[in-house]
N, C-alpha and C positions, 0 to 999 in steps of 0.2 A: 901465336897461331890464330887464336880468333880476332884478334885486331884485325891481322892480314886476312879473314874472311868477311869482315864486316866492312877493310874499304876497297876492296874487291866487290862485293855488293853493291855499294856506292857507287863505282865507276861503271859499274853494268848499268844500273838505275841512271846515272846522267848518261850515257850512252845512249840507253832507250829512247829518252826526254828529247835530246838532243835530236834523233833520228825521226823521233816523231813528231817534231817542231820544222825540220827540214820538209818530211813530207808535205806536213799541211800547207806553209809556206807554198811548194809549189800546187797542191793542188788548188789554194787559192789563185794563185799567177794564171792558170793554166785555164780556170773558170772566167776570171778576169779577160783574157786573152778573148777566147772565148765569146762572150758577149760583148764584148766591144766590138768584137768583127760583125757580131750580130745587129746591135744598134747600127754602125755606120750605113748601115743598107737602106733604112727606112728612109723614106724621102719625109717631110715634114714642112707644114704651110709655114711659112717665114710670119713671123708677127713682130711689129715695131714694140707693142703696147701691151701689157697683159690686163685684161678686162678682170672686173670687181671678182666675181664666182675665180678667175685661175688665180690673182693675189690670194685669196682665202684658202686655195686648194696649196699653192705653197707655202702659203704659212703653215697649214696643218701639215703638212710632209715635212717641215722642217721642224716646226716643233716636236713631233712624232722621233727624228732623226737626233733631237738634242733629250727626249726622254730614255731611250734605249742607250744611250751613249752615258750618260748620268748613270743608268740605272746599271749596267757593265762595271762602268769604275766603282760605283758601291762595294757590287760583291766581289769586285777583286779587293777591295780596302777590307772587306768584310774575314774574306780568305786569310790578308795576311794577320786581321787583328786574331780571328782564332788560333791560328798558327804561331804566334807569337804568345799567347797569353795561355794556352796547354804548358804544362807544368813539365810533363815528361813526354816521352818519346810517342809518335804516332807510329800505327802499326801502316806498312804498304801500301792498304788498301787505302785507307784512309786520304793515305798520301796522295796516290793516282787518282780517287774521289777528286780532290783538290786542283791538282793539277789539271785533270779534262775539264775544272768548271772554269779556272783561269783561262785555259787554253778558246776554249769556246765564247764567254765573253772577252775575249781578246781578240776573235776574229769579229764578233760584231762589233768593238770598239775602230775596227780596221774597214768591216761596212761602211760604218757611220761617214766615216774620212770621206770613202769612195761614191757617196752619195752624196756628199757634200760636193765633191771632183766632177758629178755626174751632172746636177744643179748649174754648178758655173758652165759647163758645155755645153749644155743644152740653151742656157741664156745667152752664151756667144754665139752659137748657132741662129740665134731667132726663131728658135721654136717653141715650142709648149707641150709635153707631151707626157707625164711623169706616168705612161704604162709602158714608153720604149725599152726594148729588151734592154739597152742599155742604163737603165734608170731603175726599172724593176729588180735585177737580180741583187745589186745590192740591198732595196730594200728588205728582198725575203729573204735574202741571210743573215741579215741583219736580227730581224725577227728572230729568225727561225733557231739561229746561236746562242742568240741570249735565252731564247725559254729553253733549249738543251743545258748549257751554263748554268740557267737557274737550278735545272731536274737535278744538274751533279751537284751543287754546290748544298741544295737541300738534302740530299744523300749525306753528302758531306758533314755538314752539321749534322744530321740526327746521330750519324756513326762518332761522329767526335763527342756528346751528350755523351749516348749511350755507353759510352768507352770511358768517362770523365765519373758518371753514376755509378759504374761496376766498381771502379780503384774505388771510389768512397765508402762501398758497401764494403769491399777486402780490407779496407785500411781500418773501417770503425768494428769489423770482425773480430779484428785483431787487439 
């Protein structure tokens, strides 16, 4: 009887995960969509040549686009090293802590790409413009993802501590 309550729990739990990976998925697409209709609009000076000041300015957008993207994959490595090196069971909470800071740097990992996509278009195009709507939203979710990712994933660890320190104190109780 409790088996069958605890993988009936489990399949409610991937159920949720799953539904809530769908969602995102499209409200990403959908934002996507989105600003791309918005970028196309902008008319933009054609440039052969990018001057000293807009190479510098790309560079820093790029570099910026490979620190967020590093710093994403961290704490998702970070996520699974906890998650794997916890001795016994995490409680729910925990778990969903985990899970929203994967999922959120997982969309800025998915920015990072799209700003990357956004970079080669804007250079096929012959323009120069890294505030077009189309260029910008990636960046601020990108941003804006990972420091949310970060908030859970910091939650995350302290609740997984806290929870690692209490067993210690019951177990040397004992």
């Amino acid at each position: 009887m409790l088996q069958g309550a605890v993988m009936n729990q489990e399949y409610r739990f991937l159920g949720i995960f799953l539904l809530a990976s769908i969602l995102t998925c499209l409200m990403v697409w959908t934002l996507q969509n989105h600003m791309y209709s918005k970028g196309q609009g902008y008319i933009e000076a054609q440039e052969t040549a990018l001057t000293d000041l807009q190479d510098r300015e790309l560079s820093a957008y790029l570099d910026m686009n490979r620190l967020l993207t590093t710093l994403s994959t961290t704490v998702l490595g970070a996520i699974g090293f906890i998650l794997n090196s916890h001795k016994s069971g995490t409680t729910p909470f925990v778990t969903w802590l985990a899970l929203a800071s994967a999922l959120c740097v997982g969309v800025s990992i998915y920015c990072g790409y799209e700003a990357h996509e956004d970079i080669l278009w804007m250079l096929e195009g012959q323009f120069f413009d890294l505030n077009n709507p189309q260029m910008l939203w990636s960046r601020v979710t990108a941003f804006y993802s990972f420091l949310l990712g970060a908030a859970f994933f910091l939650a995350f660890a302290v609740a997984t501590l806290a929870a690692g320190s209490a067993r210690n104190r019951l177990s040397s109780a004992q």
